[in-house]
C-alpha positions in Angstrom: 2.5 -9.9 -8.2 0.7 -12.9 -7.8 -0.9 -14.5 -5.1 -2.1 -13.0 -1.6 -1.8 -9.0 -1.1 -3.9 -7.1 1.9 -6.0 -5.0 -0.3 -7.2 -1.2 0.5 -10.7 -1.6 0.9 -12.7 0.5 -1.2 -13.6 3.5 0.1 -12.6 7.4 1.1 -11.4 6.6 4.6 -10.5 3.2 5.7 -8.1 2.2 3.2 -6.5 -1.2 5.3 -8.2 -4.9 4.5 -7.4 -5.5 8.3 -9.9 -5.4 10.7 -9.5 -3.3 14.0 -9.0 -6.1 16.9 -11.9 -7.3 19.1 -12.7 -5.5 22.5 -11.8 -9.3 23.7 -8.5 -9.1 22.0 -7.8 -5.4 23.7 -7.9 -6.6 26.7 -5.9 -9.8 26.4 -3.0 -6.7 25.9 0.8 -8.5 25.6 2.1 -5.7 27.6 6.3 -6.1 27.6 6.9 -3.2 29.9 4.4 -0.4 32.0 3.4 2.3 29.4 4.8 5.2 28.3 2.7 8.3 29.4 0.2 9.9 27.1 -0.3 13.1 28.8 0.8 16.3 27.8 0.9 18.7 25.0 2.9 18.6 21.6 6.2 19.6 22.7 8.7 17.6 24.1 7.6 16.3 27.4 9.4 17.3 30.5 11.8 15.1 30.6 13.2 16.5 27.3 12.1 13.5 25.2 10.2 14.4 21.6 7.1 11.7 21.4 5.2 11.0 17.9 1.4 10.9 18.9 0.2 9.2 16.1 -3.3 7.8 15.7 -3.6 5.7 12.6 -6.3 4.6 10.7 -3.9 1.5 9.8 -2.8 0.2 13.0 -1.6 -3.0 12.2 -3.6 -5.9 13.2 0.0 -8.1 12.8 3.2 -6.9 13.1 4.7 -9.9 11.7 5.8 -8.2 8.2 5.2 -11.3 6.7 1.4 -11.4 7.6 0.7 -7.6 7.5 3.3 -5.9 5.4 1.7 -5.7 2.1 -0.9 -3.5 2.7 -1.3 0.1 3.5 -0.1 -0.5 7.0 3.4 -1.6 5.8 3.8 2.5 6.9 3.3 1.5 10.5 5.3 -2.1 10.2 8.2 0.3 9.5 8.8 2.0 12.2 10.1 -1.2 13.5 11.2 -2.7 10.7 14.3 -1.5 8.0 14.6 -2.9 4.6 17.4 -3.7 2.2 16.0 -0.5 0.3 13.9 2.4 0.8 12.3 4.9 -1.4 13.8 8.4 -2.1 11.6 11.7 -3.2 11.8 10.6 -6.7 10.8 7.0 -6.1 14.0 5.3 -7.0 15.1 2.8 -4.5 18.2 3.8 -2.2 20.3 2.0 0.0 19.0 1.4 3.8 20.5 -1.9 5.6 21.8 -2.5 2.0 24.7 -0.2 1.5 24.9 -1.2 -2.2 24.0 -3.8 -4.9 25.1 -4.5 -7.9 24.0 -7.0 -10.9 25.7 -9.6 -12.8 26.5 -9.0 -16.8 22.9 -11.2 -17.5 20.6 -9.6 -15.1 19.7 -12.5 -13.3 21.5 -12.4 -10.2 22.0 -9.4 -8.4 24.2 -8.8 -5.2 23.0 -6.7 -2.1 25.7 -5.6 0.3 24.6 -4.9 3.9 25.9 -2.2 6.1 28.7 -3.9 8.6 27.9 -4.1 12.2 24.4 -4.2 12.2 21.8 -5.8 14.6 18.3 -6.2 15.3 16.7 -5.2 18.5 17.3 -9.0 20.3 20.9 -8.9 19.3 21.2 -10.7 16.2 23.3 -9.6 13.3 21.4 -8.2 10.4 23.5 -10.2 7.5 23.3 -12.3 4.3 21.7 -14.8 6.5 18.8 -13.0 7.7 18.1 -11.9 4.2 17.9 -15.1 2.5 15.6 -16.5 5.6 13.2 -13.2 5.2 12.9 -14.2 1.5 12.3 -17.7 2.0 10.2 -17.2 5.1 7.9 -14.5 2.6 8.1 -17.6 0.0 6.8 -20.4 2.3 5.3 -19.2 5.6 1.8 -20.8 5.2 0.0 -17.0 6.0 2.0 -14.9 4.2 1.2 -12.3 1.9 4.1 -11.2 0.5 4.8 -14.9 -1.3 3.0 -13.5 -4.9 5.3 -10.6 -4.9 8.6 -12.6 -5.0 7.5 -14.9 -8.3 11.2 -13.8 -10.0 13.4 -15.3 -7.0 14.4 -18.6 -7.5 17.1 -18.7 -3.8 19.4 -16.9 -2.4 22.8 -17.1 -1.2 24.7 -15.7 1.5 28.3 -14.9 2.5 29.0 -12.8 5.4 27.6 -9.3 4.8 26.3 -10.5 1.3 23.0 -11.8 0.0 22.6 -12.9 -4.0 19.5 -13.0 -4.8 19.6 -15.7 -8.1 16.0 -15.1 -10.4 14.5 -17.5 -12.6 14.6 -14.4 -15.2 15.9 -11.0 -15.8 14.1 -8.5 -13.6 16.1 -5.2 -12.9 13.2 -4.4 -10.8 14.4 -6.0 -7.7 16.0 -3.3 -6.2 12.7 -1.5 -6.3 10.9 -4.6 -4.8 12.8 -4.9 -1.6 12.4 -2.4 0.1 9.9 -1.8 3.0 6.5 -2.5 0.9 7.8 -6.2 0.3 10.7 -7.0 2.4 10.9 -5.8 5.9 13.1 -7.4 7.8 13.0 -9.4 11.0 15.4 -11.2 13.2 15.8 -14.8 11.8 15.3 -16.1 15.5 12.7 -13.9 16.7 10.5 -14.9 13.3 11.2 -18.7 14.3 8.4 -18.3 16.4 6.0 -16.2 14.2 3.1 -16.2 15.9 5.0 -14.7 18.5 6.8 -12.2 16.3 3.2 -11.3 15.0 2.9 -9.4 18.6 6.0 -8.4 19.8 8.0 -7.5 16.5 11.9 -7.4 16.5 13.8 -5.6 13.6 16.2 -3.6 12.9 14.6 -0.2 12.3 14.5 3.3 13.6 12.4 2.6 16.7 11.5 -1.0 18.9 8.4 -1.6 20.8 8.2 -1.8 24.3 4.3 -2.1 24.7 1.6 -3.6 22.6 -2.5 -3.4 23.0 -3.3 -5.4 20.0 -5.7 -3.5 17.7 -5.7 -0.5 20.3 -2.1 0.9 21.1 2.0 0.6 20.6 4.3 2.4 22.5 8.1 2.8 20.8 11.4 4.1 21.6 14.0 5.3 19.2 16.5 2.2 18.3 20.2 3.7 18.9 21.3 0.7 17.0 19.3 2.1 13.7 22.1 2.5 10.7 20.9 6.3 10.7 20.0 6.8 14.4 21.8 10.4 14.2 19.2 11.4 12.1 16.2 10.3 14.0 15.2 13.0 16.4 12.2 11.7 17.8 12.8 9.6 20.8 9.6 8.0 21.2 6.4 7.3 19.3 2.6 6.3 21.2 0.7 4.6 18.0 -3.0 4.3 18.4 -5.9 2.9 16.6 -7.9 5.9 15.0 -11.2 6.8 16.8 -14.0 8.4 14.9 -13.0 10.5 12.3 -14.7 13.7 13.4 -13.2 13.3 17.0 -9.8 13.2 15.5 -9.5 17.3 14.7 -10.2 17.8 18.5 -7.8 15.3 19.7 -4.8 17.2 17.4 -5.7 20.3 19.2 -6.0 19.5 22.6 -2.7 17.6 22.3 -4.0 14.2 22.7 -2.4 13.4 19.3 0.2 15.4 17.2 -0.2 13.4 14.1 -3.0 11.7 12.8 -4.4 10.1 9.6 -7.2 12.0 8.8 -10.1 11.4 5.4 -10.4 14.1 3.0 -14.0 15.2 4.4 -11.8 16.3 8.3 -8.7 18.6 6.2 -10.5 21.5 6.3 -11.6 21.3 9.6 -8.1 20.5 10.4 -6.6 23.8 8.3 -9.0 26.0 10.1 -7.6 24.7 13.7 -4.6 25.5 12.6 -2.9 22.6 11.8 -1.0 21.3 9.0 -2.2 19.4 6.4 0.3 17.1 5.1 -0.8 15.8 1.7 1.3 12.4 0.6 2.1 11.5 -2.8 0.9 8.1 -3.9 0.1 5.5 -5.9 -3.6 5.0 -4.6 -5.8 4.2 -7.1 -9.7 2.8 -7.0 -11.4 0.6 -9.5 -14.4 -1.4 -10.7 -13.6 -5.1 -10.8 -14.9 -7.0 -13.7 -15.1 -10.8 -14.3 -14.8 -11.6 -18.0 -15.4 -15.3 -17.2 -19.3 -14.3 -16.3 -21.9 -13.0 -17.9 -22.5 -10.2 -18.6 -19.2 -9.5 -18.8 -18.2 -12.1 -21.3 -19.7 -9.6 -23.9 -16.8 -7.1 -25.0 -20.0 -4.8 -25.9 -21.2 -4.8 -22.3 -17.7 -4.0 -21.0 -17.2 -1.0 -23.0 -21.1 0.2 -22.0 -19.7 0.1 -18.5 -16.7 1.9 -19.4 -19.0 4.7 -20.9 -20.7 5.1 -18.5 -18.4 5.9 -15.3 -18.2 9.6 -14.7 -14.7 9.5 -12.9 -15.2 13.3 -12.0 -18.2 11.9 -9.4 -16.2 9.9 -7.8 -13.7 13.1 -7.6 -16.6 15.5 -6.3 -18.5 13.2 -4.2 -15.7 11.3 -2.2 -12.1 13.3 -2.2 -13.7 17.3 -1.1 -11.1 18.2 -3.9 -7.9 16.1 -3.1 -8.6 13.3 -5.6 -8.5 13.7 -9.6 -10.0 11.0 -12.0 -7.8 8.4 -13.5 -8.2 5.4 -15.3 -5.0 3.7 -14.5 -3.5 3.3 -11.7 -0.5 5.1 -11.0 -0.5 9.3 -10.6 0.1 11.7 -13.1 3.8 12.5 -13.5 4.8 9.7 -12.7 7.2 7.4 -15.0 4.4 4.4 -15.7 1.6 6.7 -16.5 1.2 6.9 -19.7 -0.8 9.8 -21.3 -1.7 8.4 -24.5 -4.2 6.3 -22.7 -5.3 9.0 -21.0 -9.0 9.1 -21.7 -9.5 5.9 -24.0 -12.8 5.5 -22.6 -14.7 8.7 -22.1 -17.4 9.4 -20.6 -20.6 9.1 -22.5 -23.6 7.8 -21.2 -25.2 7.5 -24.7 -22.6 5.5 -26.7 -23.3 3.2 -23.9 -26.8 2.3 -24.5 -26.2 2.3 -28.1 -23.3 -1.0 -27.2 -25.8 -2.5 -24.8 -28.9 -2.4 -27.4 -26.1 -3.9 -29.9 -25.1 -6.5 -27.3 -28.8 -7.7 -27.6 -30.1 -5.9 -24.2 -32.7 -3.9 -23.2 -33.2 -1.1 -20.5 -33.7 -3.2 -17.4 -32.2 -6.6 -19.1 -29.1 -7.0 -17.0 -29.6 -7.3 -13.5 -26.0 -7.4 -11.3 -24.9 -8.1 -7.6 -22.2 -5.5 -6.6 -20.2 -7.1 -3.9 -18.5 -5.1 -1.1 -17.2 -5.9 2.3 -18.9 -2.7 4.2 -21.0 -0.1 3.4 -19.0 2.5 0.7 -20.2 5.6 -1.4 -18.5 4.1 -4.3 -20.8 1.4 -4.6 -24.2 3.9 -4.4 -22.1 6.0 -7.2 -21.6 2.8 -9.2 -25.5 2.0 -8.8 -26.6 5.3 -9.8 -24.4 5.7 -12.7 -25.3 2.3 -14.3 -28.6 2.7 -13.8 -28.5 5.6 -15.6 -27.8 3.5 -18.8 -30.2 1.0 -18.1 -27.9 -1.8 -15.8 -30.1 -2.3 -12.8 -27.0 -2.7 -9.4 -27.8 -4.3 -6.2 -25.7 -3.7 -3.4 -24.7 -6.6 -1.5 -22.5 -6.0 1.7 -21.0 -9.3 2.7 -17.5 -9.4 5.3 -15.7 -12.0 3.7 -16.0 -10.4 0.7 -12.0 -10.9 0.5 -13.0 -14.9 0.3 -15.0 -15.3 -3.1 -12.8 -12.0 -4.7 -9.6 -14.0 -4.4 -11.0 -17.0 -5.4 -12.5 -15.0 -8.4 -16.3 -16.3 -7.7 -17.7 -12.9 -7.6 -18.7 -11.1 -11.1 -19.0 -7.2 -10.1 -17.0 -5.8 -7.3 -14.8 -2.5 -6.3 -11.2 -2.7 -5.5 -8.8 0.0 -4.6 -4.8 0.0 -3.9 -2.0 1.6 -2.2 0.4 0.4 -5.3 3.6 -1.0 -5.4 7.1 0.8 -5.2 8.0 -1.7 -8.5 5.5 0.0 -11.2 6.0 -4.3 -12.4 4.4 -5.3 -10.0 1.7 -2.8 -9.8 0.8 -3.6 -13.2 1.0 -7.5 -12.8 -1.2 -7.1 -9.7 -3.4 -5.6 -12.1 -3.6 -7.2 -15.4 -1.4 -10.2 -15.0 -3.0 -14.1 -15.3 -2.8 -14.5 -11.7 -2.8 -10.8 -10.6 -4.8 -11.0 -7.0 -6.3 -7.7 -8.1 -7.6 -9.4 -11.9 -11.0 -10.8 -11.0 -11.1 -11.9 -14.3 -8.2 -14.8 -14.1 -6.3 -16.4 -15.8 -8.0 -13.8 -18.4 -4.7 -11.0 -19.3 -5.0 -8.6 -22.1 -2.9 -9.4 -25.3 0.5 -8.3 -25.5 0.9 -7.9 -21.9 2.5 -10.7 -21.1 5.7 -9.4 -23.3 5.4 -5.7 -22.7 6.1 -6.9 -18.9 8.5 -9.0 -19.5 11.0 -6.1 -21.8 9.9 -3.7 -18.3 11.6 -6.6 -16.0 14.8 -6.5 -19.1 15.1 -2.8 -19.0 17.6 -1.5 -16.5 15.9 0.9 -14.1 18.9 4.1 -15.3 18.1 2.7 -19.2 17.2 5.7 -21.2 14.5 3.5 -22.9 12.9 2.3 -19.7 10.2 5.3 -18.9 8.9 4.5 -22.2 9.3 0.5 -22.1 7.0 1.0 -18.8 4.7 3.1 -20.5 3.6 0.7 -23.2 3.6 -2.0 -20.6 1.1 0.3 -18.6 -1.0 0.7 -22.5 -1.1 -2.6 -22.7 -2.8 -3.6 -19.4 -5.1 -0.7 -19.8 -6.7 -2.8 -22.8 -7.7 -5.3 -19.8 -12.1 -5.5 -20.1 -11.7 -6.6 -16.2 -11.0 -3.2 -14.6 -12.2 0.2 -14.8 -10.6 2.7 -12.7 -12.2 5.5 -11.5 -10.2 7.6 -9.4 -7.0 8.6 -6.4 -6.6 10.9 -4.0 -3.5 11.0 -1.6 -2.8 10.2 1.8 -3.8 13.2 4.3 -1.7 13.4 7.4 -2.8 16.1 9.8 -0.1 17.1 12.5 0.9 19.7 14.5 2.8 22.9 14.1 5.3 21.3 16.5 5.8 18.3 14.1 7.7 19.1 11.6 7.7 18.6 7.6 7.9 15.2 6.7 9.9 14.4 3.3 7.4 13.4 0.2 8.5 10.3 -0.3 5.4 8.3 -2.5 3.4 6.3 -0.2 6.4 6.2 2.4 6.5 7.9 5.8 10.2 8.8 6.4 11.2 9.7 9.7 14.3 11.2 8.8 15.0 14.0 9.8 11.7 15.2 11.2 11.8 17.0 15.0 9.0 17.8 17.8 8.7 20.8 19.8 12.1 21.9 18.5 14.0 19.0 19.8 17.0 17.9 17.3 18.0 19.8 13.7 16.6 17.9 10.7 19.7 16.6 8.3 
């Protein structure tokens, strides 16, 4: 996955790289039509309509997928926008405007076939043609940050209903790739214009906007053109930008919101006011980013004295009020790329550390690092403490476009966390590949992982081999000396008792099904 991703900041609460729009931009609001009310309680309103009252701590500062669909608010981007996959319970990718795919014999073309008698909200067919210009619009569009993600697609064709996707190798993880983390789909002549699809967004998914307060508020209605608009009971959704976390509790309960982002430290609160805690499976994962290329780090000894020396269970205590769990890689227990025999290569032990920094030729007090960070974070006084612990002396630098030097790997010592990828490839290219955005350490890759990726992209997804193939591609990453991880925690969704369950689908909000106030019966 190389090239431009948002990133989740690092941090327990905010995880979006986007910033929250100006006061300046909220009221230069690109209203389309007079807002839906907000009043009322969590039932269906009187009218009989079931509305979503959702405050998010990811409202999307673009809704041009393009711009803003990689990172965590891709959850939000959806709403609007359908994909030629989606992801199921399990994680495996199942149709959605695709209706089915298939391969050729070498595994380097494969064949989507979309649902007939589709269209996006402005009228437009959804077809082969609309796939191949999201592809190449994701490829070339000067802002986008989807463009690292598509490395394996060399074109694509299309006929009709059909889009072939030719790759410039084998890589059965495409079905996996497209799908609404990489590929959400727009009108082709809606995204001609994208700075004007970047604030009035036209797809083809369960819902279409009819208002937008950038960076404050979107109001939506259900899409009856949606492939599966039977099974989307909710017939309007009011998105906000979340306010302070501790006035978000209140807000569920007085009916101001039914569903709400909330950070670990606000789920009790929100259990003991009786409403439901909603706790989704993900691939979230936080880590110390190393650069290999600068000293210290260009000492193997001082890389493993900072492994030593990370207590993951801090992290776990301090920052997740027991919804997180220590890792060192970054996908979640259980699932298919985690591999257990790496499961605690570097322990924690505080002494083995200073014995490799006194043998790397430093004393207690030598080395002297800048950890760079785009906002104030707990991690980084964690980081501090624990280092200093063993002797490494940290210094806390908060600078805004932190995203800047990281990407253009100038910084030496930084944090990073991730919302993952719905490819376990890509998450692991992201990671530890020679141009992985999230590798501060490039073109640096540890040895062997440039082949133990490349038999994961050979490997048919239904293989009985791959879950192992995957597993030593995820081994062979973890020997990377640029990351440490430290540790996950899920997404927490806090909703009303009129909202009901969502399915668990990792990292994905999936709408359907799901009623208010007893409106609809879930499929």
């Amino acid at each position: 996955m190389p090239g431009r991703i948002t990133p989740r900041r690092p941090g327990p609460h905010r995880r979006s790289g986007r910033p929250r729009a100006t006061a300046l931009g909220a009221a230069l609001a690109i209203v389309l039509v007079p807002a839906l009310s907000a009043c009322g309680g969590d039932a269906a309103s009187a009218s009989g309509d079931a509305t979503l009252k959702w405050t998010s701590t990811y409202f999307p500062a673009h809704w041009d997928p393009v711009v803003g669909g990689s990172g965590a608010q891709f959850r939000e981007l959806s709403l609007v926008y359908a994909s030629l996959t989606r992801t199921d319970e399990s994680g495996k990718a199942v149709p959605d405007l695709a209706e089915s795919w298939e391969y050729n014999d070498e595994g380097d073309r494969i064949t989507f076939h979309l649902r007939p008698g589709l269209k996006f909200s402005d009228g437009e067919p959804v077809d082969g043609a609309a796939v191949k210009a999201a592809v190449e619009r994701a490829q070339k569009q000067k802002n986008s940050a989807l463009f690292g993600d598509l490395t394996s697609i060399e074109s694509v064709d299309a006929k009709g209903l059909d889009a072939t996707v030719n790759l410039n190798q084998v890589d059965y993880q495409i079905p996996q790739l497209l799908g609404q983390r990489v590929l959400q789909i727009a009108s082709p002549k809606a995204a001609a214009a994208p700075e004007k699809l970047d604030q009035n967004p036209v797809g083809a998914g369960p819902f279409t906007v009819t208002q937008i307060v950038p960076g404050t508020k979107a109001v939506l209605k259900k899409n009856p053109e949606y492939w599966d608009a039977d099974n989307i009971h909710i017939d309007n959704v009011e998105l906000t930008s979340a306010p302070d976390a501790s006035t978000v509790v209140s807000g569920l309960q007085t009916g101001v919101y039914n569903f709400a982002d909330i950070a670990p430290s606000q789920a009790d609160a929100a259990k003991k006011a009786g409403l439901d805690v909603f706790v989704q499976p993900g691939f979230n994962a936080s880590n110390i980013s190393l650069n290999v290329n600068k000293a210290p780090f260009d000492n193997d000894k001082v890389v493993d004295a900072v492994r030593h020396a990370v207590n993951r269970q801090e992290f776990v205590d301090k920052l997740t009020f027991g919804y997180g769990e220590a890792t060192n890689q970054p996908f979640p227990k259980g699932y298919v790329a985690y591999d257990p025999e790496s499961e605690d290569a570097y322990p924690y032990d505080p002494a083995k550390s200073k014995k490799l920094l006194a043998e790397a030729g430093y004393r207690s007090g030598d080395i002297k690092l800048d950890l760079v960070i785009p906002e104030e974070d707990p991690q980084a006084e964690i980081v501090q403490s624990q280092l200093a612990a063993v002797g490494i002396t940290v210094d806390i630098k908060i600078d805004k476009n932190w995203s800047t030097p990281f990407f253009a790997k100038d910084l030496t010592f930084s944090l990073y966390g991730t919302t993952g990828r719905d490819s376990a490839a890509q998450t692991l290219t992201a990671h530890f590949g020679p141009d992985g955005p999230l590798n501060l350490s490039t073109p640096y890759e540890p040895e062997g992982f440039e082949a133990a990726i490349a038999k994961v992209r050979q490997t048919p997804l239904d293989a009985p081999e791959y879950p192992q193939v995957l597993r030593e591609a995820t081994r062979a990453g973890l020997d990377s000396k640029a990351l440490v991880f430290t540790y996950s925690q899920p997404n927490l969704i806090a909703k009303s008792k009129s909202v009901s369950g969502l399915p668990k689908n990792p990292a994905h909000l999936d709408w359907t099904g799901v009623t208010i106030g007893g409106k609809g019966a879930a499929s």
